[in-house]
C-alpha positions in Angstrom: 109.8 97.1 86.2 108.3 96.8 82.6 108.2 100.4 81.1 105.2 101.5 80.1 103.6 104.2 77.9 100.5 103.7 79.6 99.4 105.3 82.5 99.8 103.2 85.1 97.6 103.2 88.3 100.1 102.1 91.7 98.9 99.1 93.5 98.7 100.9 96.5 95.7 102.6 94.2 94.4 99.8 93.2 93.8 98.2 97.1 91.7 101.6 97.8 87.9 100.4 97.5 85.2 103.6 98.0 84.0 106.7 95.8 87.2 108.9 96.2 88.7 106.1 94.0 87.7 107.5 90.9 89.3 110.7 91.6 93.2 109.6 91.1 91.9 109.4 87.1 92.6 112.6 85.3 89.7 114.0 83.6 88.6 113.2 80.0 90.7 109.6 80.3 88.4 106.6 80.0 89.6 102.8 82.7 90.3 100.0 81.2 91.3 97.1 84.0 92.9 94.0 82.9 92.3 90.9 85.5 96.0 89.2 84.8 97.8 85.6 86.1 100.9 86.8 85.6 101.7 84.0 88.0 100.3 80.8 89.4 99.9 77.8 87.8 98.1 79.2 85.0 101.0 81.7 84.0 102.3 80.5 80.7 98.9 81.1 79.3 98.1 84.6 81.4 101.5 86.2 80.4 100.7 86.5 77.1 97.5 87.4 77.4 98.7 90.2 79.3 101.0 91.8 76.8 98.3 91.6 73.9 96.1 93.5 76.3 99.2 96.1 77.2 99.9 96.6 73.9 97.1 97.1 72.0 95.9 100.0 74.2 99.4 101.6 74.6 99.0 101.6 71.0 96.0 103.4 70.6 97.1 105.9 73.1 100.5 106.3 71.0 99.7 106.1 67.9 95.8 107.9 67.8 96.0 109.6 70.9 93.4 107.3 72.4 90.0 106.8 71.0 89.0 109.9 68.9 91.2 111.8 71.6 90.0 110.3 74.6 93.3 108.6 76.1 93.2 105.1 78.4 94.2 104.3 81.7 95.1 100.9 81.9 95.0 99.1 85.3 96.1 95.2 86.0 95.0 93.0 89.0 97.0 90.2 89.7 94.5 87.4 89.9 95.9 84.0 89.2 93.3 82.6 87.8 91.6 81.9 90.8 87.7 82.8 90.6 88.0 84.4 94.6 91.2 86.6 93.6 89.6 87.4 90.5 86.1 88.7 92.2 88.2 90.6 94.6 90.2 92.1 91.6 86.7 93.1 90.4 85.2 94.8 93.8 89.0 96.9 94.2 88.5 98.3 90.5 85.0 99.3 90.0 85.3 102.1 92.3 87.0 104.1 88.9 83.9 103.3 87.0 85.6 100.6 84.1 82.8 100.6 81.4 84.8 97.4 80.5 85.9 94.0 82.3 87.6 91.0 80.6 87.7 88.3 83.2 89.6 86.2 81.0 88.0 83.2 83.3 84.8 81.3 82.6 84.2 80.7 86.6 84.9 84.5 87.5 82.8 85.7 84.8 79.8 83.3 86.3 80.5 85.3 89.5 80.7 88.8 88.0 77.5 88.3 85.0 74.9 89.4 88.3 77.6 92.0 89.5 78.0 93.5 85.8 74.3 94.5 85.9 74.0 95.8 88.7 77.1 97.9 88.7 76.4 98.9 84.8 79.6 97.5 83.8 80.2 95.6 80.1 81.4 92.0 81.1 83.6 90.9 77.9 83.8 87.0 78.0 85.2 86.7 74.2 84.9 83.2 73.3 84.7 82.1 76.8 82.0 82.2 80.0 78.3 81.2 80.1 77.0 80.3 76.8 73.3 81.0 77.8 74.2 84.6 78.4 74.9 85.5 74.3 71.0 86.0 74.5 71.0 89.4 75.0 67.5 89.8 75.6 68.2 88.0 79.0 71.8 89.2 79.5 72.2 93.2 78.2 75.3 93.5 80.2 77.4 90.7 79.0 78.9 89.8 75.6 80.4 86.6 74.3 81.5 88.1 71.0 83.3 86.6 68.4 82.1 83.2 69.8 80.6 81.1 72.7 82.2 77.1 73.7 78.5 75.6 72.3 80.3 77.3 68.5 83.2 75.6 68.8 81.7 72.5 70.3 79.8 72.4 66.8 82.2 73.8 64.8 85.1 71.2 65.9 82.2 68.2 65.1 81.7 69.6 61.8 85.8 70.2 61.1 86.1 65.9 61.9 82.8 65.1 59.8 84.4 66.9 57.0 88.1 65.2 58.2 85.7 61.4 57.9 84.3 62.3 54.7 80.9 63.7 55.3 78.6 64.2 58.9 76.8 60.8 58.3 80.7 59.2 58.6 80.4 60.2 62.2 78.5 57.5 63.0 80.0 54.9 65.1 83.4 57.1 66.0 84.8 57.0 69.0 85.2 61.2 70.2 86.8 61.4 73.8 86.6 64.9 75.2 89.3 65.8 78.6 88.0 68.7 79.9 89.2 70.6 82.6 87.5 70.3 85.5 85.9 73.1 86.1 82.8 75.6 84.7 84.9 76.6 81.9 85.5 72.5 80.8 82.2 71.7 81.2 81.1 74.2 79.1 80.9 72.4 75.6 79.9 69.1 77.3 75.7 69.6 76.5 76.8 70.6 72.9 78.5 67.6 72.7 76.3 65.6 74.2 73.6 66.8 71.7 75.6 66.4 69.0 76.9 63.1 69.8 73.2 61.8 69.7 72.4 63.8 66.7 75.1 62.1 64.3 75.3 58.7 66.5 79.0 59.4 67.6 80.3 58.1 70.9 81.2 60.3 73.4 83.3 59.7 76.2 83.6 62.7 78.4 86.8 62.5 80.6 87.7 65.2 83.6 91.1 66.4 84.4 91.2 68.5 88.2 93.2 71.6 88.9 95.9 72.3 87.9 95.9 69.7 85.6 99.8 67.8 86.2 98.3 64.5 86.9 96.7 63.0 84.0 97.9 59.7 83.7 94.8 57.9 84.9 93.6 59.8 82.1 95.9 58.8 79.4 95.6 55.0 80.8 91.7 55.5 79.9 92.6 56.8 76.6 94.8 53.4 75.8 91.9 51.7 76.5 89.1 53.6 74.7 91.4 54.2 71.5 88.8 57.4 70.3 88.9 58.3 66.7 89.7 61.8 67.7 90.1 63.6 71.0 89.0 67.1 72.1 90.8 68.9 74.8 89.2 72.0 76.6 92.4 72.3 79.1 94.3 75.9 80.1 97.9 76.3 81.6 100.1 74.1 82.6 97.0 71.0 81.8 97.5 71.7 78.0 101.3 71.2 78.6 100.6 67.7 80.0 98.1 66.7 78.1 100.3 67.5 74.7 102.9 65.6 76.3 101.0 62.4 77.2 99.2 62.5 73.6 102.3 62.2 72.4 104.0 59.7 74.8 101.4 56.8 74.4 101.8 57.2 70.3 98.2 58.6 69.3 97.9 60.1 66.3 98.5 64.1 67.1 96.8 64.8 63.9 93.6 63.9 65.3 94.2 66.1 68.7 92.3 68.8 68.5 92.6 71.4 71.5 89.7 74.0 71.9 91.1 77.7 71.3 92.2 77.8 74.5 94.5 75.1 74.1 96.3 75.8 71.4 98.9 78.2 72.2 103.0 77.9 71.3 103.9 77.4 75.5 101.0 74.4 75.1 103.2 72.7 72.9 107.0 73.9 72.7 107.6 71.5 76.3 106.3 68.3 74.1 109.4 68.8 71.7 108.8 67.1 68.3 105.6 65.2 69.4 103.5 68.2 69.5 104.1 67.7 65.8 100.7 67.7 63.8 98.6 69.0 66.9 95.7 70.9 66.4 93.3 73.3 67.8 90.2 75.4 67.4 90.8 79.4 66.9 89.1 82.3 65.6 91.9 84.6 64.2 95.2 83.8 62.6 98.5 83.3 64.2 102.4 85.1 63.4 103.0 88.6 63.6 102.6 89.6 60.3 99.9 92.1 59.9 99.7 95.8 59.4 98.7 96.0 63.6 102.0 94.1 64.5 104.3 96.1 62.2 102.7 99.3 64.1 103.3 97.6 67.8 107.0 97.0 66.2 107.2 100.4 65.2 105.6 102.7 68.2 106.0 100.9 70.9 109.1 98.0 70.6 111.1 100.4 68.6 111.0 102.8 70.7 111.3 100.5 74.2 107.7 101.0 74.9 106.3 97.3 74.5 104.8 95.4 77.4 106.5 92.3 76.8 110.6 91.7 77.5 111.0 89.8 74.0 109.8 90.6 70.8 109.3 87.5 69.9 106.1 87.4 72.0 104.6 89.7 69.7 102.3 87.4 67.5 102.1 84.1 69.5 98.9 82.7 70.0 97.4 84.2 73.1 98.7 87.2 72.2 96.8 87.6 69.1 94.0 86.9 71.3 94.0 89.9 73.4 94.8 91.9 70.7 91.3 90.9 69.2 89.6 91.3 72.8 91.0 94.8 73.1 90.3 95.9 69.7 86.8 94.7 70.3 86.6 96.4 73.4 87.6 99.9 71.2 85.9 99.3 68.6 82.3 99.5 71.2 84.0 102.7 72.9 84.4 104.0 69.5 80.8 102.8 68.3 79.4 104.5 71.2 81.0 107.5 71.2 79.5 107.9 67.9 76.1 108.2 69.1 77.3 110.1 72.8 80.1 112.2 72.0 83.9 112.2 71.8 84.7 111.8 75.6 84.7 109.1 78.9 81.3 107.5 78.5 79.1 105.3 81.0 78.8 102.0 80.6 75.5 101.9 79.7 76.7 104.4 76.7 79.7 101.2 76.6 77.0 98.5 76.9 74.9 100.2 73.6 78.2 100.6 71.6 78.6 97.2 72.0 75.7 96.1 71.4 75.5 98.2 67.9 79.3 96.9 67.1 79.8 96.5 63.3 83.1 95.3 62.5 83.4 95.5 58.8 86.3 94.0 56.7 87.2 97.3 55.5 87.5 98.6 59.4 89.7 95.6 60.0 92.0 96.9 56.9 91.9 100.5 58.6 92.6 98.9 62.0 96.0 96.8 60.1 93.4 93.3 61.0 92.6 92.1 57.6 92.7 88.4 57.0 94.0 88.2 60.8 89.6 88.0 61.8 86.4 87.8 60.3 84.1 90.6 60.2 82.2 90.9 63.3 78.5 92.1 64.2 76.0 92.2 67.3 73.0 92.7 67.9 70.9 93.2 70.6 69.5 89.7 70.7 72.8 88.2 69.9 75.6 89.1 72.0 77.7 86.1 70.2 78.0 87.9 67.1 78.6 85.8 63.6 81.7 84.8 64.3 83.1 81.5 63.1 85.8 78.8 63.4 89.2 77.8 62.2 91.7 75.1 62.9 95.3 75.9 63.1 98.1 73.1 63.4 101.6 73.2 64.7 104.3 72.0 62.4 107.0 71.7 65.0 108.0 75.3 65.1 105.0 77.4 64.0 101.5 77.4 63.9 99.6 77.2 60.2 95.7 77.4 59.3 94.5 74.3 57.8 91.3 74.9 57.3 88.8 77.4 55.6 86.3 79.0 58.0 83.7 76.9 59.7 80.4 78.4 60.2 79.1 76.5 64.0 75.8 74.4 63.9 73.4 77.7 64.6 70.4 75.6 63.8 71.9 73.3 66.7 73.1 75.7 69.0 70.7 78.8 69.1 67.7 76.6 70.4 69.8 75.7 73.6 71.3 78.5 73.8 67.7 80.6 74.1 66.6 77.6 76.4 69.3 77.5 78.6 69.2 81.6 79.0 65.5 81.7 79.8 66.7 79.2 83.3 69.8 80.8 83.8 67.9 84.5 83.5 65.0 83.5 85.7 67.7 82.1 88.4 68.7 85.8 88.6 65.3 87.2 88.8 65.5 89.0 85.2 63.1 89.3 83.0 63.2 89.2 78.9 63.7 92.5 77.2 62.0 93.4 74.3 65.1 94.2 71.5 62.5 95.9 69.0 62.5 98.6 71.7 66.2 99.0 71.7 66.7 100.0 68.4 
């Protein structure tokens, strides 16, 4: 067994559902479950995922003594990745009032966004989940902070305009987009779709079903189409194949770009030199080397306290990742305890840090972030924040940025956005909130 700094609740805790739950938590300590696919198909994107999460809040109990004092109890659920599993996880750990969830699934954050409200509990979908519900006059309880799939979807169409020349070259390419098959794939499809007519691309929309190993029907279709450029919105072992099958029939990986969550180093390691040149989206740099890892090395590695068996893990991709999500996560804790006090909060106290988050670049210098993210802030009517885009490529042994920032087509994707929230809202029976009252 992994040792951890943390404290650890025993699965034989976590399968107990009812009130008395609450009461194995020690007082003053504030619950922080992680839903996790260790295993599954879905695994070599999960694991990491895992340790970033681990980490970050082993750190702050190590290194701060939690947040301003207030130490974290960090609980996983084995889910893998399967939106039942990963509901159930949710049901088993409410009972010890999280003022926090991170799904970490865009088909069990559908399921929980109706739960989340009624339980008063913060769903955190960073840069995944239902785009319509960044509109936090419709959705208070759920966040899509740094960025929703519509963002990408617009800022990957501006990266290739600028790629062509200029947005007006876009007319007459040929973009395919292989999606996984699922809520989470289909997710950037209307942006494209929009987009697609808005510059006069063509867009060829291609599916790819769980898990994801069979793709050559797929592939067979690219041959024929011969796109400009491809998007790929895959996760586990599909990015794996897909990298793979780019690079088997010749197409230029240059001009594969995977959305951020297909981009990581165990999406294209199994491709060998072909995965040469492949990009993806992202929205935080890649490596371990800023001031946060050095501290992870130091408090935790050093001293055999890190989640992860390697070391090496420590700045891939997906790692990075959680390490934003749960610095986010504190961050709102932190926010909110600056309004309710120094000690466990509700999550409606969670829900208003959140919502008042203002992640400056001199609190991402303090936090051992800068240059790793952009500076981050919500509102109450924006639950995306102003997060933006980058592109990373890998060069056969690392990933590199290779681009500047890219701020997403707002003008494009706020309209829909708003639209789509007031039908997705009125499908739950919600009503829109007036923000000016909130502040």
């Amino acid at each position: 067994m992994k040792r951890r700094a943390l404290l650890i609740v025993l699965t034989v805790a976590v399968l107990a559902i009812g009130p008395l739950v609450g009461l194995a938590l020690a007082a003053g300590e504030i619950y922080l479950p992680i839903l996790t696919y260790r295993t599954g198909p879905y695994a070599p994107s999960g694991i990491p995922i895992a340790y970033g999460f681990n980490d970050y809040w082993n750190l702050v109990n190590e290194r701060d003594g939690g947040i301003n004092g207030v130490k974290l109890v960090v609980d996983e659920c084995e889910m893998q990745y399967d939106t039942k599993q990963g509901v159930e996880c949710y049901e088993r750990v409410k009972g010890k009032n999280p003022v926090i969830v991170n799904p970490f699934s865009t088909g069990i954050t559908y399921q929980l966004i109706p739960k989340g409200a009624v339980d008063k509990i913060v769903i955190h979908s960073a840069g995944y989940g239902m785009t319509a519900a960044a509109d936090g006059r419709w959705f208070p309880w759920v966040f899509n902070v740094p960025m929703t799939y519509w963002s990408q979807a617009s800022a990957f169409i501006k990266y290739v305009g600028a790629q062509e020349g200029g947005m007006d070259k876009l007319k007459g390419k040929k973009i395919a987009h292989i999606y996984h098959n699922s809520p989470y794939g289909k997710e950037a499809n209307p942006t494209l779709d929009e987009l697609s007519k808005k510059f006069q691309f063509e867009l060829t929309l291609l599916a790819v079903d769980h898990p994801g190993q069979e793709q050559k029907a797929t592939w067979l279709q690219i041959r024929r189409l011969n796109p400009d450029w491809i998007y790929i919105s895959g996760w586990g072992v599909m990015n794996q194949v897909a990298v793979k099958e780019a690079a088997n029939i010749g197409f230029r990986m240059d001009h594969v770009v995977g959305n951020w969550w297909t981009g990581s180093e165990a999406d294209v390691i199994p491709a060998g030199d072909g995965a040469t040149a492949y990009k993806s989206m992202t929205f935080h740099a890649p490596g371990a080397g800023f001031k946060v890892h050095q501290d992870i090395f130091k408090i935790l590695y050093d001293k055999g306290k890190g989640n992860a068996p390697k070391r090496e893990s420590v700045g891939e991709v997906l790692y990075n990742r959680a390490l934003i999500n749960a610095m986010i996560d504190v961050e709102a804790i932190r926010t909110a305890m600056g309004k309710f006090g120094n000690k466990p909060l509700t999550g409606e106290q969670v829900r208003w840090g959140m919502e008042n988050l203002n992640i400056t670049e001199k609190r991402l210098e303090e936090l051992g972030m800068k240059g790793m993210t952009r500076p981050l802030r919500v509102t109450c009517e924006d639950h995306e924040s102003n997060g933006q885009a980058l592109v990373q490529q890998w060069n056969g042994k690392k990933w590199n940025i290779v681009s500047e920032w890219i701020e997403p087509m707002r003008d494009v994707v706020r309209p829909k956005l708003e639209a789509a929230a007031v039908d997705e809202g009125k499908k739950l029976g919600y009503t829109m909130r007036d923000c000016s009252k909130e502040r």
